[in-house]
Every structure is written in structure tokens, then in C-alpha cells.
C-alpha positions, 0 to 999 in steps of 0.5 A, spaced: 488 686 175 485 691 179 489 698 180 492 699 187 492 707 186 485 706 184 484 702 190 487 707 194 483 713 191 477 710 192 478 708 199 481 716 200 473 717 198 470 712 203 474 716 209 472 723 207 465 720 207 466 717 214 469 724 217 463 729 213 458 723 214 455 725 209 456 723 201 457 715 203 453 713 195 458 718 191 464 715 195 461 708 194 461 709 186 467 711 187 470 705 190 466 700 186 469 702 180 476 702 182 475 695 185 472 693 178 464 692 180 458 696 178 455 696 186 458 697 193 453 696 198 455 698 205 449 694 210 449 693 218 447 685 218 444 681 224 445 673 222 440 672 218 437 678 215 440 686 212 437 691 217 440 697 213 443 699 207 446 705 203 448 703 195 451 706 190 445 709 185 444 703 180 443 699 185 437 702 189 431 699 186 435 692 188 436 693 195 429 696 195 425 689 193 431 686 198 430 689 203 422 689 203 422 681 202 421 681 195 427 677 192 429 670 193 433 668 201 440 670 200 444 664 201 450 668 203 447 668 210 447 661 211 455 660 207 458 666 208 454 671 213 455 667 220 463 667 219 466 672 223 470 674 217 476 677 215 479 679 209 475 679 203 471 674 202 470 671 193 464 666 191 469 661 189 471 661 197 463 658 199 460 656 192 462 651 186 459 653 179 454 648 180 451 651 186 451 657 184 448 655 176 442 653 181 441 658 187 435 662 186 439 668 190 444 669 184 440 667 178 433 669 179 435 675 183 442 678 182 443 676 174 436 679 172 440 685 175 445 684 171 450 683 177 453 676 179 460 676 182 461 677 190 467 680 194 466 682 201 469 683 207 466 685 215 467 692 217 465 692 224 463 686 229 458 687 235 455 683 239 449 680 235 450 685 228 456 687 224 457 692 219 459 689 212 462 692 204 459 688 199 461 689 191 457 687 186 460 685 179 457 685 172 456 677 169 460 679 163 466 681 167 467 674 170 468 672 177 474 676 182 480 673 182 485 671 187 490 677 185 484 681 185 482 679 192 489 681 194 489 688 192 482 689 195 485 686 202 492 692 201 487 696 204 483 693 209 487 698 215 484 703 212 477 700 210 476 698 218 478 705 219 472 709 215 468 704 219 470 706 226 471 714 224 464 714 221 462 711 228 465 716 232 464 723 227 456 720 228 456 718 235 460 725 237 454 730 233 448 726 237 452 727 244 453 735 242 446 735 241 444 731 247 449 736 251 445 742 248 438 739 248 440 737 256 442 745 258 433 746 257 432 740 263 428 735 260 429 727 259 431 726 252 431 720 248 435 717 242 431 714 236 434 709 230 433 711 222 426 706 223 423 712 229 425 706 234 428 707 242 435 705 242 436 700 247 438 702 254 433 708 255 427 709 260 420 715 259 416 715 265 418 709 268 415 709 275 411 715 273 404 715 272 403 722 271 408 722 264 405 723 259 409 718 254 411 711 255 417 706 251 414 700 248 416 695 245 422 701 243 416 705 241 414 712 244 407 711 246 402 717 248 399 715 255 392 720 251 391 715 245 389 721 241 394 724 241 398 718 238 398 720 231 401 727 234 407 723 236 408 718 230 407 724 225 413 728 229 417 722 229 417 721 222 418 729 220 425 727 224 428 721 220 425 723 214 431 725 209 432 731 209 430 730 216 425 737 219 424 738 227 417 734 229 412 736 235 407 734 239 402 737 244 402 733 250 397 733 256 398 728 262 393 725 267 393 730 271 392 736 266 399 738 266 401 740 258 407 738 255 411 739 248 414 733 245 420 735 240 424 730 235 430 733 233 433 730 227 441 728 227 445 731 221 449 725 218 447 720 214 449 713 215 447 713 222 442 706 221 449 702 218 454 705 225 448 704 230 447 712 232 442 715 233 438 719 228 433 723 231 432 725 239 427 726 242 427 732 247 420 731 253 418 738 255 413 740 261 410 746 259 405 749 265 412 748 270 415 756 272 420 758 266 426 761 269 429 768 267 428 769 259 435 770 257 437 765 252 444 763 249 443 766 241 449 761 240 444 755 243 439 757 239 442 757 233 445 751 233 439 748 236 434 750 231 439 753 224 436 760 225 441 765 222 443 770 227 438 775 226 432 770 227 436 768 234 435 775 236 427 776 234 426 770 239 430 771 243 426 779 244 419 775 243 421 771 250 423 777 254 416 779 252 418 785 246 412 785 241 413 784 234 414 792 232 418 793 239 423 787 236 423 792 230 425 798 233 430 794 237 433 791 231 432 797 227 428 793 222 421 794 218 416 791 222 414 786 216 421 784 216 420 782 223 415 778 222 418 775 217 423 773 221 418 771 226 414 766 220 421 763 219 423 762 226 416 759 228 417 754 222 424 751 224 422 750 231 414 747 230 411 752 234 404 754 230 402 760 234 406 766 238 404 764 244 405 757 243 412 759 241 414 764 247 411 757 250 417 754 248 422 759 249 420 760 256 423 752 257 429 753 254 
């Protein structure tokens, strides 16, 4: 019979997880081996299909060929991933030993990966996907039991909090930095783990001289050739680790602009549906307000440290490389060196292009 005090412990790890949003694979090894399984899994789920997963390490390389399509269907959608469940659920509650002897999923799939046994449970509903924890047990351990299954629901309270905290945390740090973004006036727009527009948005709608359009959820450049541009700082910004992403845009009136895509810091943003990425629409040719930047804004929007805050901060208001260095009473090679640093955290190329930028902000 599984430990309660381990049960309990191991879901003390799942909540740290949730609040920091970051160690979610430590924090399931931690969990699958307290509830006595080798594999926990946390995915968001549409009725048929696994849209997103994070796993503990031994079992990447298996919900890799899942999530690519190159295993078996899984049963469990059709016996267990249309109930509206809650509580943890076992293979005895769905299948006979007969079905299972014969079921492509759990012989050609799971038993090859040398797990068999299922408990799982539904974390968070919506209205068309759900987030659910599954474990996974070695063959040789034999099937959940009963008594098992009630230690596992002891805390379900808690589980059901680590989902609507992990929500929360996500959600709260991509609305502080759509609130820092928002002060530099341009439209901003929230990406998915896949680089796909999160529903409900709008890009240039009733604007024909918008140099970027959302189709079909995807950011699309009206100048075609400037499609890869976009497509490669989307990329840069759900990578892991993510990188700040920029393209150089021109509309059919000539007008240039720069299209930024910002990272989200957090993982686990595609299981709770937040967003990971945002992409930030800048126009460039328009009259910059008064050079006097927020160091604090451009620290916490670009990771500088507080001196390359202040070399961009001087380069806006027009101060040369060895005037910044006089300033800051600094060798002009550390200048520059700062400089080189600030340049590649804000994906500006050149100087110009960064003062450019910084112009807008």
C-alpha cells in the first residue's frame, strides 16, 4: 500500500512547481515515485488527442512517438478520456484482463516501454479540453489496487490546487509583461507553445496598411518575403530557453516597422493554456516622444543588468559610445562591451536600428 506521508510529500513538490512555474519534471519524478509508478505525466487533452505534455525523464522518448503519431491510438480516449472524471480512475474501472491481453495501446506500446498500469485523474476542465495527471507503473508491480486509489484521492484537494495555481502564477507573468510591453503603445499579441495566436486576438483587421495579419492563428507578413523573418523570431521566442525574436517589417505604404516576440518565462504554459510568447508591433517611422526611458522597464523587459540599462538608456538620448563612458566613468571598450550585450538581448543588429528602438519604448 502506497504512503500517505510520501503521497503528501510528493504533491508538496508539485505545488512548488506550480508557484516557481518552473521544475515541473523533477516535481513529477518526485510524485511517480511516492505513488509507487515509474512515469507521471501532466498533458492538456482535447477528446481525442494529447495536445501537450510535460513527463518525468524516462519517459520522453515515449510520449515523443505519442505525441508524433507514431504509436498505436489510445484506447483510453474512447473508455476513459470522454468521462468528465473525477477522482482517480485505475484499469480495472475500464478494462477486463481480456481486453487488455489484446489492446494494441497497452501491448505494442506501453508494455515494449516497460509500463502497463494506469491511475489517472482530471486536474482542470474546460469547455473543450482538460488538464489531466497520469501514472504509469512498471509490469512486474502489477495493477493499482483499490487501497491505492485511496490514498492517491487523500489528496486531490491539493492536486486540484497545483493546477488552478499553476494557472494563476502563468497567467499573472504574461499579464505583467503585457502591462510593461502596453506602456510602449503598440498592439500586442499572445502566442501558444506552437507560436499559434491564442484565440479572441485581432492584428490589422480593417487596416490594409498593417504590415502583419492573424491567419488561421498564425501571424502572417503582408510583404511575403519577409515571412521567413517572422516565422524565425517566433521560433527564437518559444524555443527552451526562449530568446527575444525580431523581424523587420515594411507596410504597403513604405512605412517601417519592427515586430518583437518576447518570451514568457515559465514552463508548462502549453498544459495551463497561457501564453508563452508575445509579440510586441512596433512602428518605427512614427515621431518618438522625449528620450527618457525607465531603466527599471528596460531591465525587466529586456534582462539587462543595471549598467547595460544605463549605456541604452544614454545611447537614446543621443550620447556617443566614449561620451556614455565619460558619463559612467568607464573604459570606452567596457562601453562597448555593454553595448554588444544590450544589442544582442534586444535583437537589435546595428546601433542605429538599436537607438530605433529605443526611440519607441
Amino acid at each position: 500500500m502506497l504512503s500517505m506521508n510520501g503521497i503528501r510529500a510528493g504533491v508538496d513538490g508539485l505545488l512548488s512547481a506550480a508557484i516557481l512555474a518552473e521544475g515541473w519534471e523533477e516535481a513529477l519524478m518526485r510524485y511517480a515515485l511516492a505513488a509507487g509508478a515509474r512515469d507521471a505525466v501532466l498533458m492538456r487533452n482535447e477528446a481525442r488527442k494529447t495536445v501537450a505534455a510535460v513527463v518525468t525523464p524516462e519517459a520522453a522518448r515515449a510520449a515523443e512517438d505519442f505525441l508524433a503519431g507514431r504509436t498505436p491510438p489510445n484506447s483510453r480516449y474512447q473508455r476513459v478520456g470522454n468521462l468528465r472524471y473525477f477522482g482517480f480512475r485505475i484499469d480495472q474501472d475500464d478494462y477486463s484482463e481480456a481486453e487488455l491481453a489484446r489492446d494494441p495501446y497497452y501491448q505494442e506500446f506501453l508494455r515494449p516501454n516497460g509500463v502497463f498500469w494506469h491511475a489517472n485523474t482530471v486536474l482542470a476542465l474546460g469547455s473543450d479540453e482538460y488538464v489531466e495527471l497520469s501514472l504509469k507503473r512498471r509490469i512486474e508491480l502489477g495493477p493499482y489496487q483499490p487501497a491505492d486509489r485511496a490514498v492517491l484521492d487523500s489528496v486531490l484537494p491539493e492536486l486540484h490546487a497545483v493546477a488552478r495555481i499553476a494557472k494563476g502564477v502563468l497567467d499573472a507573468e504574461a499579464r505583467g509583461m503585457t502591462w510593461l510591453l502596453g506602456r510602449r503603445g503598440g498592439a500586442i499579441i499572445e502566442l501558444d507553445s506552437h507560436g499559434r495566436v491564442l484565440p479572441g486576438q485581432a492584428a490589422g483587421e480593417g487596416n490594409p496598411f498593417c504590415p502583419v495579419r492573424i491567419l488561421r492563428r498564425r501571424l502572417v507578413a503582408t510583404d511575403r518575403t519577409a515571412q521567413f523573418s517572422i516565422d524565425r523570431a517566433v521560433a527564437g521566442a518559444i524555443s527552451r530557453p526562449g530568446r527575444l525574436g525580431v523581424a523587420a517589417l515594411t507596410n504597403a505604404e513604405g512605412r517601417r516597422y519592427l515586430l518583437q516576440v518576447h518570451p514568457v518565462p515559465g514552463r508548462a504554459r502549453d498544459i495551463f493554456s497561457s501564453a508563452t510568447a508575445l509579440a510586441l508591433l512596433i512602428e518605427r517611422d512614427s515621431d518618438p516622444a522625449a528620450l527618457r526611458l525607465d531603466l527599471s522597464w528596460l531591465r525587466s523587459a529586456y534582462g539587462l543588468t543595471d549598467r547595460e540599462a544605463n549605456v541604452a538608456a544614454l545611447l537614446a538620448e543621443g550620447l556617443s559610445v566614449d561620451a556614455i563612458a565619460a558619463r559612467l566613468r568607464i573604459q570606452s571598450s567596457t562601453a562597448r562591451s555593454y553595448l554588444k550585450n544590450v544589442l544582442q538581448k534586444t535583437g537589435a543588429t546595428r546601433q542605429a536600428e538599436l537607438v530605433a528602438l529605443l526611440a519607441h519604448i
